[in-house]
C-alpha positions in Angstrom: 16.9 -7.7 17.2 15.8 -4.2 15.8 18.8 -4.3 13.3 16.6 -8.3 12.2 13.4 -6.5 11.8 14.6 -3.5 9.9 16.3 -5.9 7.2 13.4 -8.5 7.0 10.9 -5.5 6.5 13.0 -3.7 3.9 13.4 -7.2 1.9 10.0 -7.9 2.2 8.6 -4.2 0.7 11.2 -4.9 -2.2 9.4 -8.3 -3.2 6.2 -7.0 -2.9 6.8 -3.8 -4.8 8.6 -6.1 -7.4 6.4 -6.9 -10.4 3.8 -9.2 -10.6 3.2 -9.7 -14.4 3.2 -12.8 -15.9 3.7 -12.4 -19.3 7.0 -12.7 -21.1 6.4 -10.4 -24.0 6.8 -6.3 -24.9 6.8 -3.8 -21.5 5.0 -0.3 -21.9 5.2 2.5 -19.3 2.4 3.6 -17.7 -0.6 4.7 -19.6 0.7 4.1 -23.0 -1.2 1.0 -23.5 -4.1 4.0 -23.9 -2.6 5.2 -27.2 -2.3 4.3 -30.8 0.9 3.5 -32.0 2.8 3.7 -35.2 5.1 1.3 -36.7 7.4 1.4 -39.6 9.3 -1.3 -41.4 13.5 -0.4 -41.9 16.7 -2.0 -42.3 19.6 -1.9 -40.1 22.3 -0.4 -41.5 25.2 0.1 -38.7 24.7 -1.3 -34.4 26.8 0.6 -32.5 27.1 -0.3 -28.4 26.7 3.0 -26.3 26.3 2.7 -22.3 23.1 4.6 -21.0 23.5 6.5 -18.2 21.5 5.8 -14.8 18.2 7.3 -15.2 18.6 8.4 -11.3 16.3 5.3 -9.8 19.8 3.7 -9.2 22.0 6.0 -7.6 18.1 7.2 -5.1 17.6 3.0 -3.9 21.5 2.6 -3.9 21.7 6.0 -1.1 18.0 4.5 0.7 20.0 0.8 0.5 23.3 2.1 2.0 22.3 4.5 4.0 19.6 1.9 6.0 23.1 -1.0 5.7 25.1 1.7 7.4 23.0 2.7 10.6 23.3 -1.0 11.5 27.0 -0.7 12.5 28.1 1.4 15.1 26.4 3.3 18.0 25.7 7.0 19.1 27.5 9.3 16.9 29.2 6.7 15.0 25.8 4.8 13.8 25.5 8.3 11.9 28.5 8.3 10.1 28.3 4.6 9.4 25.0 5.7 7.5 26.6 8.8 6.0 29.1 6.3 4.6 26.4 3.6 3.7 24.4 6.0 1.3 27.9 7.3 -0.3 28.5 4.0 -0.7 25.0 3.2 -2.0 24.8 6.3 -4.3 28.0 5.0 -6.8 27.5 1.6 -6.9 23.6 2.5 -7.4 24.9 4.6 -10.2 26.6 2.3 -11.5 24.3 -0.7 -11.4 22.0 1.4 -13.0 23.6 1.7 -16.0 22.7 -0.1 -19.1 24.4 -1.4 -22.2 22.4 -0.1 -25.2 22.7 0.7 -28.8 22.5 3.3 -31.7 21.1 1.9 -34.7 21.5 3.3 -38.2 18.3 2.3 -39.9 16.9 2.8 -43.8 13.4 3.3 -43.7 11.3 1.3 -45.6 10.0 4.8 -47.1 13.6 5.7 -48.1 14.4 8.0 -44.9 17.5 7.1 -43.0 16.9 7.6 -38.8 19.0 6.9 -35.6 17.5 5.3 -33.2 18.7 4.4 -29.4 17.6 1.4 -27.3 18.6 -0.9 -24.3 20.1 -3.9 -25.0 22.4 -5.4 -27.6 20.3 -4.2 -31.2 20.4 -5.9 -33.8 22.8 -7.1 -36.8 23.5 -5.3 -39.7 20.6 -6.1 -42.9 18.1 -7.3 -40.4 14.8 -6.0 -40.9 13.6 -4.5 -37.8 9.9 -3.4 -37.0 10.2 0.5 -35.2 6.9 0.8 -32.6 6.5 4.6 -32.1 4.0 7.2 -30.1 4.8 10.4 -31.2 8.4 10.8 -31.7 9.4 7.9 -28.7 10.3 5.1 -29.3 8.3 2.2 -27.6 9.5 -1.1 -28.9 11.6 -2.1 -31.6 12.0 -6.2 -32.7 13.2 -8.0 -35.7 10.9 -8.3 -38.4 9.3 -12.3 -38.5 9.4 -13.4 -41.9 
């Protein structure tokens, strides 16, 4: 009975802490709605795929996840190692769930300057003109250009 409550509540504290938005367009972090933003105009000249590494919020739910999974099975001693196991178990596939396919674009500045840029996601095909959304030297957003 216990083992029913402690699932329901940790299901239930993951949809309420998932988003709420609405809105289908461009996601900033935190408090950089606040700032102004730069753009500039380029051309993609070579997409490259890269994987991005787990930022670490994978592998820390994947441990809290497993670890919580694991204490269900076994008693005394044994419920311990089960949750030992359960957040081992958690912590790699974690990490690797949180990986993410991304990609290094070559780009040629509207200005003439050629940059590398990273970002999650497929990129974009070589020749497309791309819009480069910036604060300070992070980038924020990058989208093909509308005609």
């Amino acid at each position: 009975m216990i083992k029913k409550i402690l699932l329901s509540s940790v299901v239930t504290t993951t949809l309420l802490l998932s988003g709420c938005a609405t809105n289908k367009g461009p996601e900033y972090d935190g408090d950089s709605y606040k700032q102004i933003k730069r753009y500039e105009i380029g051309t993609v000249l070579e997409n490259k795929p890269i994987v991005i590494k787990d930022d670490g919020s994978g592998s820390f739910f994947g441990i809290i996840a497993g670890a919580v999974l694991g204490s269900m099975f076994g008693g005394g001693n044994a419920r311990a190692v089960t949750a030992l196991a359960g957040g081992a178990a958690g912590y790699y596939a974690g990490k690797e769930i949180g990986k993410a396919n991304g990609a290094e674009l070559t780009v040629r500045l509207d200005n003439g300057d050629t940059i590398v840029i990273v970002i999650k996601g497929k990129g974009f095909n070589k020749g497309e003109k791309i819009k480069i959304i910036r604060s300070g030297g992070k980038v924020e957003q990058v989208r093909k250009l509308e005609d």
